[in-house]
Structure formats: structure tokens, C-alpha cells
C-alpha positions as CSV (number, residue, x, y, z in Angstrom):
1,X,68.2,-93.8,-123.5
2,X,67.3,-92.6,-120.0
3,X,66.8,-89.1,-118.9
4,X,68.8,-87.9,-116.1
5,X,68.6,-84.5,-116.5
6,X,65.5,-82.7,-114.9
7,X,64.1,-79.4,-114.3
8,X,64.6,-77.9,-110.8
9,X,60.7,-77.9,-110.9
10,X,60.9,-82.2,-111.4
11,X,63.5,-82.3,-109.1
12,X,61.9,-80.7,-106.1
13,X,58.6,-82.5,-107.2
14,X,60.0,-85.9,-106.8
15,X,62.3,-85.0,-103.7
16,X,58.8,-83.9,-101.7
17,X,57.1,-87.2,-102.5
18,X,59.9,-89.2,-101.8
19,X,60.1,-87.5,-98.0
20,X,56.2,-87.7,-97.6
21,X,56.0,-84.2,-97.5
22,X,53.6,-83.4,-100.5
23,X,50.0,-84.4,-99.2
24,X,46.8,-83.4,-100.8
25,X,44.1,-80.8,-99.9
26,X,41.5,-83.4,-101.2
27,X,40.1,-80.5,-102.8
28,X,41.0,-82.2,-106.0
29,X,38.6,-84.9,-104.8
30,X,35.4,-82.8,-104.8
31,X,33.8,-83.3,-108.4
32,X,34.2,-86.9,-108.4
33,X,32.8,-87.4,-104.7
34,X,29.7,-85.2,-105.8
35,X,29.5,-87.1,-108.5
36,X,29.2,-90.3,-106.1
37,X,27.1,-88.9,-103.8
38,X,25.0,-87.3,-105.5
39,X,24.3,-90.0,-108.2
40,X,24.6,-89.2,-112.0
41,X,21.1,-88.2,-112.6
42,X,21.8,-85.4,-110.6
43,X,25.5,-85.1,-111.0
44,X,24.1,-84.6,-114.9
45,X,22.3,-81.5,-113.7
46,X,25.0,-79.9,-110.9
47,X,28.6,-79.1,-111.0
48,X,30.9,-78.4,-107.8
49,X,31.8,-74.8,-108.6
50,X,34.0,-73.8,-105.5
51,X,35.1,-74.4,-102.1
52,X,35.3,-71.2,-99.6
53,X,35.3,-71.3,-95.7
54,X,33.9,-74.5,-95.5
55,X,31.1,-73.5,-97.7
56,X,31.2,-76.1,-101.0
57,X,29.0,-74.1,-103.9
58,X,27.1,-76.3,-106.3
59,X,25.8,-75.2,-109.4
60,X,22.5,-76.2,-110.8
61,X,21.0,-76.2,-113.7
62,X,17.4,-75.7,-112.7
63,X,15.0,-73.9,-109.9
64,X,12.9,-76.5,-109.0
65,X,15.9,-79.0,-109.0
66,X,17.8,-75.9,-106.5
67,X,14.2,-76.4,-104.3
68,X,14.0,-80.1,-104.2
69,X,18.1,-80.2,-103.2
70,X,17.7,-77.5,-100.6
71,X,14.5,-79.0,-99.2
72,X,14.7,-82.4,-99.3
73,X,18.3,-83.8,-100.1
74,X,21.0,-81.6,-98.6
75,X,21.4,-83.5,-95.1
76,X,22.2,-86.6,-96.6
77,X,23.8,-85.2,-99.6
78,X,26.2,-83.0,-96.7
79,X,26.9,-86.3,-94.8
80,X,27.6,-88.3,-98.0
81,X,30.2,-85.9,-99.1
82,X,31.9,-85.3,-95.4
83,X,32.1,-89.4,-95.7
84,X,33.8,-89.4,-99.1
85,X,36.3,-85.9,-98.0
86,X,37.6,-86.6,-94.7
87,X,40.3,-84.5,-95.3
88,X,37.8,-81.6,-96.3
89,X,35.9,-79.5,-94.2
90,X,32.9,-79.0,-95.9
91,X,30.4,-77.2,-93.6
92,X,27.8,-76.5,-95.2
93,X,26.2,-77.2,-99.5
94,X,25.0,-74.1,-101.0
95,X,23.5,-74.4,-104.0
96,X,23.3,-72.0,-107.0
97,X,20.8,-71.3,-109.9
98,X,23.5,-71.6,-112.8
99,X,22.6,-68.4,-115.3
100,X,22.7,-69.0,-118.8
């Protein structure tokens, strides 16, 4: 038997998709792009911790892998993931030692 009673919360939910109006932050996106762009060696190592003013935080897991990121990688690493989040304004990658 079909349900055809919903919660107001359902109800609103589906009325905003069906006008268009519900659109995404892309935000949501994040993990899985760093994951792309960053490859899974070093994905393995990182996690996207949080998004503020532009400003996406990474977490790593080691200081020399923080070094080689900061040093050598974060251009392209910035480029790849303003490629794969249009909708996001990502500024700048800061990268953090992740304490234990």
C-alpha cells in the first residue's frame, strides 16, 4: 500500500525540489573531490576538516608530509580542487598537523 501521508518536513522537502529551488552549497562535495585530487596515497594520509572564508583546512597526518604539500604540491592541488568545486570558493589550502 502506498504512503500518502507525509511529514510537513517531506512535504516542504519535495515541494523545493520540484520548483528548483533547493540547490547545493557543493560543500558536500569537498572530501570526495580531495580525495580525486589529491590521489589516494595521499587522500590515505589527509582529511578535509573544514571550510571557512574561502580558506579549505586539510588535516594531515604527518610533518614532513604537511612540508612536502605546502612546498611543493599546493598550486596544483588548489587548482585541481577549484576545477572539481566550481560552485565553491576555495581560496586558498591550509594544511594542518593532525595531533594525536
Amino acid at each position: 500500500m502506498k504512503r500518502f501521508v507525509k511529514t510537513l518536513g517531506e512535504a516542504i522537502q519535495q515541494y523545493l525540489q520540484k520548483e528548483g529551488l533547493l540547490s547545493r552549497s557543493g560543500k558536500e562535495d569537498l572530501p570526495e573531490a580531495w580525495r580525486a585530487a589529491a590521489g589516494e596515497e595521499i587522500a590515505g594520509h589527509t582529511q578535509v576538516c573544514a571550510m571557512k572564508r574561502g580558506v579549505l583546512r586539510i588535516l594531515v597526518d604527518s610533518a614532513p608530509l604537511l612540508h612536502e604539500l605546502e612546498s611543493f604540491r599546493k598550486a596544483e592541488l588548489l587548482e585541481a580542487m577549484r576545477g572539481r568545486c566550481p560552485k565553491v570558493t576555495i581560496r586558498e589550502l591550509r594544511f594542518v598537523v593532525q595531533s594525536r
